[in-house]
PDB file of N, CA, C and O in Angstrom:
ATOM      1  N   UNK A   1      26.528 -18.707 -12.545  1.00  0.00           N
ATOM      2  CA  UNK A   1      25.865 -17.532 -12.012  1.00  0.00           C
ATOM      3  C   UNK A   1      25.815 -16.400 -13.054  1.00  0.00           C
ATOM      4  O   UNK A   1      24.893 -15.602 -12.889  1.00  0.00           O
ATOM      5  N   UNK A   2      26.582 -16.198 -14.027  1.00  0.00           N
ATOM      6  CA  UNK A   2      27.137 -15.127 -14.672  1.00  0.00           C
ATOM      7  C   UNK A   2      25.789 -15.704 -15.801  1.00  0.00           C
ATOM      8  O   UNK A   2      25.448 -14.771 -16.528  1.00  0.00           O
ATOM      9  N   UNK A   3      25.274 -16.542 -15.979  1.00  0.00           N
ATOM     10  CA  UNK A   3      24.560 -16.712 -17.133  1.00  0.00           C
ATOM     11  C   UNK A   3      22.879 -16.136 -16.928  1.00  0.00           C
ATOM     12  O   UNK A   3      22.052 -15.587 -17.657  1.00  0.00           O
ATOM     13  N   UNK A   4      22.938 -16.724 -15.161  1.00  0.00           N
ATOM     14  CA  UNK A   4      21.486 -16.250 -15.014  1.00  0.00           C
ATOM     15  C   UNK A   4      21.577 -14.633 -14.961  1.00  0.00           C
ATOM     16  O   UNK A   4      20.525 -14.027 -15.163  1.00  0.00           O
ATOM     17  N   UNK A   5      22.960 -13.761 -14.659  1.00  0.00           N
ATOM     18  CA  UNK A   5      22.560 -12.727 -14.488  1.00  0.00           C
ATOM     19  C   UNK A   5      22.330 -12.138 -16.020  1.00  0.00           C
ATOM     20  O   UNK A   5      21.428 -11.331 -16.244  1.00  0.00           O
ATOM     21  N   UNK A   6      23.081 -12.536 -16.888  1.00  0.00           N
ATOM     22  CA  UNK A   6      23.167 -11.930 -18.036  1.00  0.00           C
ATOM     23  C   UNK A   6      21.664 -11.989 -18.617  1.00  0.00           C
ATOM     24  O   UNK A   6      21.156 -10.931 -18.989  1.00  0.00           O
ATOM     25  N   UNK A   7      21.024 -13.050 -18.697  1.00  0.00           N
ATOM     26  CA  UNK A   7      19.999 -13.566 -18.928  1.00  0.00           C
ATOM     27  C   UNK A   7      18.436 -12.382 -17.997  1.00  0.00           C
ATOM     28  O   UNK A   7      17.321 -12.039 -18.387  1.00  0.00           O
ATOM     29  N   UNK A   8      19.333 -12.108 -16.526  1.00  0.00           N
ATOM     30  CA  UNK A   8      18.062 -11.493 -16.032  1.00  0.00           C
ATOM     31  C   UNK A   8      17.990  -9.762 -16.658  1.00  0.00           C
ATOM     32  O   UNK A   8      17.082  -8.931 -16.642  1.00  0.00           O
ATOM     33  N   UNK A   9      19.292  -9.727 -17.141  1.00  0.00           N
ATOM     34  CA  UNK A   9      19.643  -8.170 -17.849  1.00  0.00           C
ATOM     35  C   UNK A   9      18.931  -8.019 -18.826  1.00  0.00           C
ATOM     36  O   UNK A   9      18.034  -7.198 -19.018  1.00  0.00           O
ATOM     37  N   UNK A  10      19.349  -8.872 -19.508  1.00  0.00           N
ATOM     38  CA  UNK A  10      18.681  -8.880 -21.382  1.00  0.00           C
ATOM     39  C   UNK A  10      17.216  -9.198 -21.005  1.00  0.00           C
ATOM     40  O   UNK A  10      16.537  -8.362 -21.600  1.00  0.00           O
ATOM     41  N   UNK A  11      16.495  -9.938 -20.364  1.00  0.00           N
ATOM     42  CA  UNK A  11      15.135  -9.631 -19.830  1.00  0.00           C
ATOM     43  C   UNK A  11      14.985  -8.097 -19.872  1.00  0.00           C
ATOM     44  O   UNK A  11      14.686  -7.312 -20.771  1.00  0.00           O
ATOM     45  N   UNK A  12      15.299  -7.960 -18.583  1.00  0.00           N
ATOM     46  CA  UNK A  12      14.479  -6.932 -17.876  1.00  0.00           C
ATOM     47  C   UNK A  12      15.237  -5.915 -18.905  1.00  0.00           C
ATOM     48  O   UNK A  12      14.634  -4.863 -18.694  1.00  0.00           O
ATOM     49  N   UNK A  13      16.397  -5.593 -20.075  1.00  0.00           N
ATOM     50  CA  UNK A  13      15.838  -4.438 -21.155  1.00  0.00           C
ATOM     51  C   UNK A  13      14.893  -4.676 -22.174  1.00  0.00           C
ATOM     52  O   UNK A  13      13.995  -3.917 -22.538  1.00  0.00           O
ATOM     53  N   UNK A  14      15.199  -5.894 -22.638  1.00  0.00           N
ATOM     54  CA  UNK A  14      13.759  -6.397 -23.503  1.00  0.00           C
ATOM     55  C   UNK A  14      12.253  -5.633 -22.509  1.00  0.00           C
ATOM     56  O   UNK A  14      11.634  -4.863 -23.243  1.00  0.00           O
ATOM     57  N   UNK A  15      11.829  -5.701 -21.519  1.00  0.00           N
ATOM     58  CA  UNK A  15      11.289  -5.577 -21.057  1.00  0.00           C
ATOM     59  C   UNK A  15      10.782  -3.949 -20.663  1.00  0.00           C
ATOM     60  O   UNK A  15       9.634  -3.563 -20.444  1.00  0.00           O
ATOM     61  N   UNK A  16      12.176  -3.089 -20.658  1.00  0.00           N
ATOM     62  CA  UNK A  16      12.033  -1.927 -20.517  1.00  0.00           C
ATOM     63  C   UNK A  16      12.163  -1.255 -22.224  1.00  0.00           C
ATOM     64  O   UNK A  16      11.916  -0.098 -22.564  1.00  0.00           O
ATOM     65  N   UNK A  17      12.474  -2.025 -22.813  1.00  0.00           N
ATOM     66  CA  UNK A  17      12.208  -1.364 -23.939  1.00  0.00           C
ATOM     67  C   UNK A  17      11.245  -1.561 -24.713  1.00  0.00           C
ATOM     68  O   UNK A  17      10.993  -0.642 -25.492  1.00  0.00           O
ATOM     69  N   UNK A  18      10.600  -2.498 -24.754  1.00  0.00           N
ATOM     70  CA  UNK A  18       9.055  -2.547 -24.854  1.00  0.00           C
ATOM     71  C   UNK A  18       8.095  -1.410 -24.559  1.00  0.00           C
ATOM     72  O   UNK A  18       7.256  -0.979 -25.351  1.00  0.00           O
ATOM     73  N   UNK A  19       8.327  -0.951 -23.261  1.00  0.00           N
ATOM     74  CA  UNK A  19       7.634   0.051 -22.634  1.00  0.00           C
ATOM     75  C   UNK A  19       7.679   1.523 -23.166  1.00  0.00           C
ATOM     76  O   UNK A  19       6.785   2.355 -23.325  1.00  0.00           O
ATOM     77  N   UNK A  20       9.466   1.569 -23.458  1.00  0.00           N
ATOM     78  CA  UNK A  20       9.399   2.502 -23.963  1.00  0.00           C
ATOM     79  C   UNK A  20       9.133   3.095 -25.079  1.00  0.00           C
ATOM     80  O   UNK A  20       8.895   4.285 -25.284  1.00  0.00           O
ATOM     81  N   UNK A  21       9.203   1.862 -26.085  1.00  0.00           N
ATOM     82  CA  UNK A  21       8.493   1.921 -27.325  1.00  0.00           C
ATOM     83  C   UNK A  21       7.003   2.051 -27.101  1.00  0.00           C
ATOM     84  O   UNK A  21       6.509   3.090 -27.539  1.00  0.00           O
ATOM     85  N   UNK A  22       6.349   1.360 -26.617  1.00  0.00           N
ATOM     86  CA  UNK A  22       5.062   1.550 -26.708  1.00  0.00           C
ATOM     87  C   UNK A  22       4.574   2.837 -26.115  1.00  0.00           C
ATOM     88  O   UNK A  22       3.465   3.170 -26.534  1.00  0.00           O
ATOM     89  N   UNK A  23       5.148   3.675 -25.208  1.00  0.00           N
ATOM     90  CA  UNK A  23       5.219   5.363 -24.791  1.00  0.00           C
ATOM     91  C   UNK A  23       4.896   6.329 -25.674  1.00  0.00           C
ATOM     92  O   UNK A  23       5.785   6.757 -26.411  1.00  0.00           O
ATOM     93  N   UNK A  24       3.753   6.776 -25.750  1.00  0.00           N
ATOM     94  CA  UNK A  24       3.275   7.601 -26.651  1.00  0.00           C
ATOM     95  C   UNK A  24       4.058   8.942 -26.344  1.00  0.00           C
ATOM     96  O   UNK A  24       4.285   9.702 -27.285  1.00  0.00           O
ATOM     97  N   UNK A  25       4.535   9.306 -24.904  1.00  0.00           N
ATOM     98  CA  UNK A  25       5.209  10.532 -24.686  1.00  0.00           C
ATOM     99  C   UNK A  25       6.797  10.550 -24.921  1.00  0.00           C
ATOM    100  O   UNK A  25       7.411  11.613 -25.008  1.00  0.00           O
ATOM    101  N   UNK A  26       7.323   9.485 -25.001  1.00  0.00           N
ATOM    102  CA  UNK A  26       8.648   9.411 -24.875  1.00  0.00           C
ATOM    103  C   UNK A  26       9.108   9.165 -26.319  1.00  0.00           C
ATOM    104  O   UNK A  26       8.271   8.617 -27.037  1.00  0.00           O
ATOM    105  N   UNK A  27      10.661   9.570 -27.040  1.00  0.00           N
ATOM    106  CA  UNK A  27      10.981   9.552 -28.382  1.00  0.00           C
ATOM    107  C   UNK A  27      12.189   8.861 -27.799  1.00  0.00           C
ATOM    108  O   UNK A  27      12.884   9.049 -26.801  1.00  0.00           O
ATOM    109  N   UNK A  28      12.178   7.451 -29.407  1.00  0.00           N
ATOM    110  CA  UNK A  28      13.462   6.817 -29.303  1.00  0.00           C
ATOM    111  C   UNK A  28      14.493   7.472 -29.896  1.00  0.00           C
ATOM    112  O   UNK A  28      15.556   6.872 -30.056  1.00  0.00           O
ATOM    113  N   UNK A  29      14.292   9.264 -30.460  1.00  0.00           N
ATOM    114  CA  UNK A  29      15.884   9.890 -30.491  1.00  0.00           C
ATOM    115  C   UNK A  29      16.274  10.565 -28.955  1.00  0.00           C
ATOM    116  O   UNK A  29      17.393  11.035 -28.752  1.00  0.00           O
ATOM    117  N   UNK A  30      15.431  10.552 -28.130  1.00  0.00           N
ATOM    118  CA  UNK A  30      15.851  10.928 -26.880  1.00  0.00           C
ATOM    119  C   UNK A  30      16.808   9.595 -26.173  1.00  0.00           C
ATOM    120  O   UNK A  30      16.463   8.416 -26.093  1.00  0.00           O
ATOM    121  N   UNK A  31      18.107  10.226 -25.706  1.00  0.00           N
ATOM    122  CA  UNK A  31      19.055   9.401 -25.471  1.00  0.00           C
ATOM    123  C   UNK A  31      18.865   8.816 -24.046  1.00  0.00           C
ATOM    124  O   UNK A  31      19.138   7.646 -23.777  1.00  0.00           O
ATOM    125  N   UNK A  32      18.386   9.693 -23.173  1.00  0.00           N
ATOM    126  CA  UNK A  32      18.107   9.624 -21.709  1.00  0.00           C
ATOM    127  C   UNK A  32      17.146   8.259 -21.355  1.00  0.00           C
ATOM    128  O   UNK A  32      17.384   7.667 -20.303  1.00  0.00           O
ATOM    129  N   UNK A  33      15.912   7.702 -22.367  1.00  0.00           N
ATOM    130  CA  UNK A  33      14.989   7.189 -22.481  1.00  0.00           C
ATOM    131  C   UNK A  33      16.118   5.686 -22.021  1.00  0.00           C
ATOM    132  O   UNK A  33      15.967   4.999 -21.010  1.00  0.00           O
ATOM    133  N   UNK A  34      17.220   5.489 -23.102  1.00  0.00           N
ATOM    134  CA  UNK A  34      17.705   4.153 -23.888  1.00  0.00           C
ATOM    135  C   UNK A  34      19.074   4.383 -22.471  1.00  0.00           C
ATOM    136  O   UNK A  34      19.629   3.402 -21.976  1.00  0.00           O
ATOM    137  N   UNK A  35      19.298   5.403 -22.165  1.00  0.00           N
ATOM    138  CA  UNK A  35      20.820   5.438 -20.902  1.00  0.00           C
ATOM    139  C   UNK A  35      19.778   4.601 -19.543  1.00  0.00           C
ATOM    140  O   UNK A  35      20.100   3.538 -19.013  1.00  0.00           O
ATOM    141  N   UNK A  36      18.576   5.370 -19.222  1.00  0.00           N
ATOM    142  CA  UNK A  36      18.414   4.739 -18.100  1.00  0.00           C
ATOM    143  C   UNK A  36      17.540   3.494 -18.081  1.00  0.00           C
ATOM    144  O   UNK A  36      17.169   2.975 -17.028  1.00  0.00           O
ATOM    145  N   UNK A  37      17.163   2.944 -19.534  1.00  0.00           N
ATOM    146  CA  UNK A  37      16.959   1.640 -18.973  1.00  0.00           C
ATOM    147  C   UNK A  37      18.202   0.570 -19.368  1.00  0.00           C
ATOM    148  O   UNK A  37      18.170  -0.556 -18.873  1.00  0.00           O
ATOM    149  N   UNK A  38      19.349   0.976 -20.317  1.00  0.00           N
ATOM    150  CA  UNK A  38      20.907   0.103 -19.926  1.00  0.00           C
ATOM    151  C   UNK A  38      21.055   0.433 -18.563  1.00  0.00           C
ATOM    152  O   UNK A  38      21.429  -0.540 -17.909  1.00  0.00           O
ATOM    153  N   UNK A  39      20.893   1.467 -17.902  1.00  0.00           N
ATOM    154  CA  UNK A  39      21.745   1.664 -16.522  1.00  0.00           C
ATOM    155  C   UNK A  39      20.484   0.687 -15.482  1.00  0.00           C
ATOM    156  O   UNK A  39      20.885   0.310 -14.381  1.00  0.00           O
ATOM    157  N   UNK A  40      19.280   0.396 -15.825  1.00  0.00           N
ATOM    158  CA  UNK A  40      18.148  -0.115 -14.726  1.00  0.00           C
ATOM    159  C   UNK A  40      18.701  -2.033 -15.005  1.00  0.00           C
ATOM    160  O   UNK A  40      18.536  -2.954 -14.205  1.00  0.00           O
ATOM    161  N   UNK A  41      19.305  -2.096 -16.285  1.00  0.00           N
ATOM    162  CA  UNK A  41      19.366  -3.344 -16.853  1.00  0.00           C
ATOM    163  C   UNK A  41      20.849  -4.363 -16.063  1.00  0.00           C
ATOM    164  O   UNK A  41      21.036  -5.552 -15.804  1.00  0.00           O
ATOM    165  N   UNK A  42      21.582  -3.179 -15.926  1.00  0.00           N
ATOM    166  CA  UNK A  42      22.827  -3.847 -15.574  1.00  0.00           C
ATOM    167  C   UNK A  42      22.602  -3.857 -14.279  1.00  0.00           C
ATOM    168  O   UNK A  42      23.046  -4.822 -13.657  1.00  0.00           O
ATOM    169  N   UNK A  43      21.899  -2.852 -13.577  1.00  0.00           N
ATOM    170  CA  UNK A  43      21.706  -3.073 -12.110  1.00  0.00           C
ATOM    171  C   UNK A  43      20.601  -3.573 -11.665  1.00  0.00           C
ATOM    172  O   UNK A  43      20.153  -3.464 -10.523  1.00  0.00           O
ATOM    173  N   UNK A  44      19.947  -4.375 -12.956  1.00  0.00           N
ATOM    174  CA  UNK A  44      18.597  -4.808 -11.900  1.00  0.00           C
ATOM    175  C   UNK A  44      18.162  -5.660 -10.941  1.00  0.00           C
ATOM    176  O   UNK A  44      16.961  -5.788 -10.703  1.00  0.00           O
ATOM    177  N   UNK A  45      19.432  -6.555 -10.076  1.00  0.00           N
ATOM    178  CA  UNK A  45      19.277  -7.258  -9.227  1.00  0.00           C
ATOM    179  C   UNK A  45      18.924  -6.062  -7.838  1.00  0.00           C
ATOM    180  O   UNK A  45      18.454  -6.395  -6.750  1.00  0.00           O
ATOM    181  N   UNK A  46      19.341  -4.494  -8.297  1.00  0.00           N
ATOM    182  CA  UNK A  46      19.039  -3.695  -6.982  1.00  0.00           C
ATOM    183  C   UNK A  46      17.968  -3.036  -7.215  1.00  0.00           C
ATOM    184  O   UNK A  46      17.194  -2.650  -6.339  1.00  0.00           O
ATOM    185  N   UNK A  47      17.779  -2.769  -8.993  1.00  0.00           N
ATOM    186  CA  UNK A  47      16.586  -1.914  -9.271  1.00  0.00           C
ATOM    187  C   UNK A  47      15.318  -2.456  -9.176  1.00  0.00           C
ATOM    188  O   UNK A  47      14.357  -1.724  -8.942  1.00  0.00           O
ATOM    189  N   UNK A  48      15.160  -3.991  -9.374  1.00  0.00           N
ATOM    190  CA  UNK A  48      14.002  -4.327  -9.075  1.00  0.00           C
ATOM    191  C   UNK A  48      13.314  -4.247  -7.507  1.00  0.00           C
ATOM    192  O   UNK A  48      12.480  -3.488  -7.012  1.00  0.00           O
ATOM    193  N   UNK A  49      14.255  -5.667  -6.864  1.00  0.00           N
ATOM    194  CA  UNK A  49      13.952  -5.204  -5.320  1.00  0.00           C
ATOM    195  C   UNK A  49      13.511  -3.866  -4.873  1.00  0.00           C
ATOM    196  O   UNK A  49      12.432  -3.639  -4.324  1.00  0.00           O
ATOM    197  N   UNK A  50      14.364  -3.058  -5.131  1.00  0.00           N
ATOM    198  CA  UNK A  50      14.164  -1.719  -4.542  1.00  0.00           C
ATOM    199  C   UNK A  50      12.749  -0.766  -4.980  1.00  0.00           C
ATOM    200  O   UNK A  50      12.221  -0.123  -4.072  1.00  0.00           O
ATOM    201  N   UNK A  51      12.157  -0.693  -6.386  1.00  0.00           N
ATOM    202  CA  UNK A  51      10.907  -0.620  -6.736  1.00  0.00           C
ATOM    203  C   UNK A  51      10.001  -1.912  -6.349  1.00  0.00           C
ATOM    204  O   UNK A  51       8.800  -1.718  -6.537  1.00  0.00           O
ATOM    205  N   UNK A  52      10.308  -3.051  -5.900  1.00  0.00           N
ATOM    206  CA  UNK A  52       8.948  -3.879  -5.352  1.00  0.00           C
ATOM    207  C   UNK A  52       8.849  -3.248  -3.866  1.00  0.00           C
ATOM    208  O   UNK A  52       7.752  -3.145  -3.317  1.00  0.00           O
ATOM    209  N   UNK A  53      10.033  -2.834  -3.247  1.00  0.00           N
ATOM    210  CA  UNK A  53       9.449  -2.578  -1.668  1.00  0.00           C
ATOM    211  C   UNK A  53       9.105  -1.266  -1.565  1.00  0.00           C
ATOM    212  O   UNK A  53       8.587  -0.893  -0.512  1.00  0.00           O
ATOM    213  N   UNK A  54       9.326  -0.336  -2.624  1.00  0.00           N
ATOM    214  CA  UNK A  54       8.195   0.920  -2.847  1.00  0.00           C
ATOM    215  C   UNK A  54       7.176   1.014  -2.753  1.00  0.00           C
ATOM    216  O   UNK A  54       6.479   1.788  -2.097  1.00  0.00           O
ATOM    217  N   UNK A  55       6.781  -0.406  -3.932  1.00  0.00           N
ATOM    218  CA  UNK A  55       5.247  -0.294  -4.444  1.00  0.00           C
ATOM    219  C   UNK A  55       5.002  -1.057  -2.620  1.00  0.00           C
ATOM    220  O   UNK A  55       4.750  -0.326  -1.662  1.00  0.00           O
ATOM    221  N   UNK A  56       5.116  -2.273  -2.519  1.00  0.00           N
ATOM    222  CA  UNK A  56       5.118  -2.357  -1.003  1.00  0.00           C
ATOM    223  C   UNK A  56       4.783  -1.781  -0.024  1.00  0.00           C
ATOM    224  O   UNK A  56       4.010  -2.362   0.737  1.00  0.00           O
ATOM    225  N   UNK A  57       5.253  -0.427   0.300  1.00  0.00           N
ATOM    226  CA  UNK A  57       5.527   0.534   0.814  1.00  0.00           C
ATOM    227  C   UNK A  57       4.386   1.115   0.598  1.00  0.00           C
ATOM    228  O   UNK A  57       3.505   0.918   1.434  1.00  0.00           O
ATOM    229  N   UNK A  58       4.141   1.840  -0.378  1.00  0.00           N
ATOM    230  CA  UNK A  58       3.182   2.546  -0.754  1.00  0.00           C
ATOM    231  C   UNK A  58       1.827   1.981  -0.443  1.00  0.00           C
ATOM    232  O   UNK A  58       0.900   2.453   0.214  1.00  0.00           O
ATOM    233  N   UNK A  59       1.961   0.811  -1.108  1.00  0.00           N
ATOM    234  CA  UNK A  59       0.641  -0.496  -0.952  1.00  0.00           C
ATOM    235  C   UNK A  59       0.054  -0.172   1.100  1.00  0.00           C
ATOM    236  O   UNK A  59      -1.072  -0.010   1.571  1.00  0.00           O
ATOM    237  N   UNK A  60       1.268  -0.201   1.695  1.00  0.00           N
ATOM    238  CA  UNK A  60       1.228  -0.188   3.006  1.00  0.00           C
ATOM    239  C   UNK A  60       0.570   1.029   3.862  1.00  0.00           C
ATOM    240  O   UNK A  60      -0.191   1.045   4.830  1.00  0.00           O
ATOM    241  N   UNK A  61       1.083   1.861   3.222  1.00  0.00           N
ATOM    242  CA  UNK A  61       0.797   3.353   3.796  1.00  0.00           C
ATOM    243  C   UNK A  61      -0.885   3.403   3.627  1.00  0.00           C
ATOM    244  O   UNK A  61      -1.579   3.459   4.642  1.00  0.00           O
ATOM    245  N   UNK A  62      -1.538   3.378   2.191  1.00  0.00           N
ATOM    246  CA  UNK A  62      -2.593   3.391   1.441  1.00  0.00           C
ATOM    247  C   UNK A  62      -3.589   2.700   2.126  1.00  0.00           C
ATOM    248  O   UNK A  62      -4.704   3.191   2.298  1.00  0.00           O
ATOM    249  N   UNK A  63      -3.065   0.895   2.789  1.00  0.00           N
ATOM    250  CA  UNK A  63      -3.860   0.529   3.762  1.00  0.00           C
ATOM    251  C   UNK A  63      -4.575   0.758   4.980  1.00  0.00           C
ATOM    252  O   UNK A  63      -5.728   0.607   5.385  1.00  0.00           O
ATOM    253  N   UNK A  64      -3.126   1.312   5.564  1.00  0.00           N
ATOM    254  CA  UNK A  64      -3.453   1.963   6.973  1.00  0.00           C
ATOM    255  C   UNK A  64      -3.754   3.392   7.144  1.00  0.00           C
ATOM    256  O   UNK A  64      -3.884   4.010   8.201  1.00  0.00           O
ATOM    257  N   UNK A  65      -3.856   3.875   5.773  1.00  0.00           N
ATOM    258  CA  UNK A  65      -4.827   5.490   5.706  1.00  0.00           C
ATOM    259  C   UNK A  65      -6.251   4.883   5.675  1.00  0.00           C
ATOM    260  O   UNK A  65      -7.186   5.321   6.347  1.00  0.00           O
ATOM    261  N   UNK A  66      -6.335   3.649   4.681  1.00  0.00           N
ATOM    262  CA  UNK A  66      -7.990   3.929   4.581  1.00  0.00           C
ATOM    263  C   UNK A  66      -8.768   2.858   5.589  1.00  0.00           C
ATOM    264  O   UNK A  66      -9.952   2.523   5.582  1.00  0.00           O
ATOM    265  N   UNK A  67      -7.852   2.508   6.321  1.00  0.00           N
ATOM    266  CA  UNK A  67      -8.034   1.891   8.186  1.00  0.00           C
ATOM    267  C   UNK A  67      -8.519   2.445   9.120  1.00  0.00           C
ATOM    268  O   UNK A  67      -9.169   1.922  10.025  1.00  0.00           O
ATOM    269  N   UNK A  68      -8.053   4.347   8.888  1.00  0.00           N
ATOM    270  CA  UNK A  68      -8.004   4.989   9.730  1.00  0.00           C
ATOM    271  C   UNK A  68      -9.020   5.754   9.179  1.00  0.00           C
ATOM    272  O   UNK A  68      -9.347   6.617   9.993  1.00  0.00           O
ATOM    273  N   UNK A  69      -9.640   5.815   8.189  1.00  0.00           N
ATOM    274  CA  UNK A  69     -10.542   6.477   7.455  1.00  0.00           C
ATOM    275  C   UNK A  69     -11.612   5.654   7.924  1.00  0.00           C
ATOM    276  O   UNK A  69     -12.333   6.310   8.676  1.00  0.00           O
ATOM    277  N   UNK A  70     -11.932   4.682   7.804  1.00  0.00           N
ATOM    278  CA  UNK A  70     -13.262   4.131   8.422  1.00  0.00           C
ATOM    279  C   UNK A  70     -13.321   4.126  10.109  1.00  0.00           C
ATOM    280  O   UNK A  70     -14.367   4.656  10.483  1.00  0.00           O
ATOM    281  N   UNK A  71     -12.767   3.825  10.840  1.00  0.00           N
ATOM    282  CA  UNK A  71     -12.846   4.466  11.913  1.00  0.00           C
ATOM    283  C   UNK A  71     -13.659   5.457  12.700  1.00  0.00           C
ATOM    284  O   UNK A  71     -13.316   6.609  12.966  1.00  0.00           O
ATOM    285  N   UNK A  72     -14.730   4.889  13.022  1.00  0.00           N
ATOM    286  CA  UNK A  72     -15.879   5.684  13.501  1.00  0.00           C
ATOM    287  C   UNK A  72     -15.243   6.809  14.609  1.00  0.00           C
ATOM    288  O   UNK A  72     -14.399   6.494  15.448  1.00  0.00           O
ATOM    289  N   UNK A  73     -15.869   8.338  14.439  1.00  0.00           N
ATOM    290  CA  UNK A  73     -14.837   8.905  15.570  1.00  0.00           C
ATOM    291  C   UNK A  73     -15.912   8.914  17.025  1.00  0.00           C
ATOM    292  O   UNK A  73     -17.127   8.720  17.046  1.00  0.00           O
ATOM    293  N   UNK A  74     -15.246   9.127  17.853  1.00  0.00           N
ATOM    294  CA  UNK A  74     -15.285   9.259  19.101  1.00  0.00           C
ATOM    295  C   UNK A  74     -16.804   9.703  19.570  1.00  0.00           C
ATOM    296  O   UNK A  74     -17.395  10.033  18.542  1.00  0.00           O
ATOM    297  N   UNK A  75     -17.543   9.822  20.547  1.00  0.00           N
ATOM    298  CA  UNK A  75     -18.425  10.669  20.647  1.00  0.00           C
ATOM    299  C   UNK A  75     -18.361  11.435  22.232  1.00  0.00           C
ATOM    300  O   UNK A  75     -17.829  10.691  23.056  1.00  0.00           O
ATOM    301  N   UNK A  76     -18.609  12.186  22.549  1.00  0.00           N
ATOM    302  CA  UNK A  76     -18.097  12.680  23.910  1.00  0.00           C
ATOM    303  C   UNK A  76     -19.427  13.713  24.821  1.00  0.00           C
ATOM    304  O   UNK A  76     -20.111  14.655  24.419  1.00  0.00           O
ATOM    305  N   UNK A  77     -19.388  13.281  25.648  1.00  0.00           N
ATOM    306  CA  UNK A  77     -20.553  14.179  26.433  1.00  0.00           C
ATOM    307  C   UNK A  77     -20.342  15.726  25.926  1.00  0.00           C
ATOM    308  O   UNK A  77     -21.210  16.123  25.148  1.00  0.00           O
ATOM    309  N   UNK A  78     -19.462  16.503  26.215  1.00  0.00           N
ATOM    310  CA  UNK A  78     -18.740  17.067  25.727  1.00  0.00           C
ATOM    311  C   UNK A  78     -19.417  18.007  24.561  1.00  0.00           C
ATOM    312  O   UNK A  78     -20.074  19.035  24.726  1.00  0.00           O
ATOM    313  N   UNK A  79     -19.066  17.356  23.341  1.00  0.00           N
ATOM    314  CA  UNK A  79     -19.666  17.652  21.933  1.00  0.00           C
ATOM    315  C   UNK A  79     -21.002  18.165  22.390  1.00  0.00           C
ATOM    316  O   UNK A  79     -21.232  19.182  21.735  1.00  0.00           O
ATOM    317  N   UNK A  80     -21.904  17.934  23.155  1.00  0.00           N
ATOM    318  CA  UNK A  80     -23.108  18.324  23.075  1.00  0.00           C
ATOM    319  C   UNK A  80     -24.288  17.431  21.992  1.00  0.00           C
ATOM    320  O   UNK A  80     -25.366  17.846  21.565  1.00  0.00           O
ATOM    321  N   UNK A  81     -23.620  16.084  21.757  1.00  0.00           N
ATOM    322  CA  UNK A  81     -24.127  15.524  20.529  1.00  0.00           C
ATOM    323  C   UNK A  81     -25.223  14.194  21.250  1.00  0.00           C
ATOM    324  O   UNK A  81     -25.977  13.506  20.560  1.00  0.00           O
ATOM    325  N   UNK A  82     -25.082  14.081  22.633  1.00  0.00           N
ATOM    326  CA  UNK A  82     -25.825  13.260  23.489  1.00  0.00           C
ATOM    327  C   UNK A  82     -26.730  13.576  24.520  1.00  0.00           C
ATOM    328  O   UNK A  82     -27.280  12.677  25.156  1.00  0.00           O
TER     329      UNK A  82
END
């Protein structure tokens, strides 16, 4: 077990440090850049999950706004529109 995790660590900083290198806004003398992706790396069996059911999340919300956006509204004697 200890191999796949080590293995999913060194991924996912390979992975975050890629990114951050390629970051036109971010500098590799900024220390904060290189702390929080060791700290995303050692915990990423929680950091990933937890950003997929965001995007998830988000994905979700986004649906059922533009659900409610097509939604023809109502028409009512009322309104004066009949």
């Amino acid at each position: 077990m200890l191999p796949l995790y080590l293995f999913g660590a060194c991924s996912y900083f390979s992975f975050l440090l890629v990114l951050i290198v390629e970051d036109k806004e971010s500098s590799l003398k900024d220390p904060i850049h290189l702390t929080v992706a060791l700290l995303a790396s050692i915990f990423w069996f929680i950091v990933i999950p937890r950003s997929l059911l965001e995007l998830k999340a988000k994905a979700d919300k986004k649906a059922e706004v533009d659900a409610f956006a097509i939604v023809p509204k109502s028409i009512s004697i009322a309104d004066g529109d009949i």
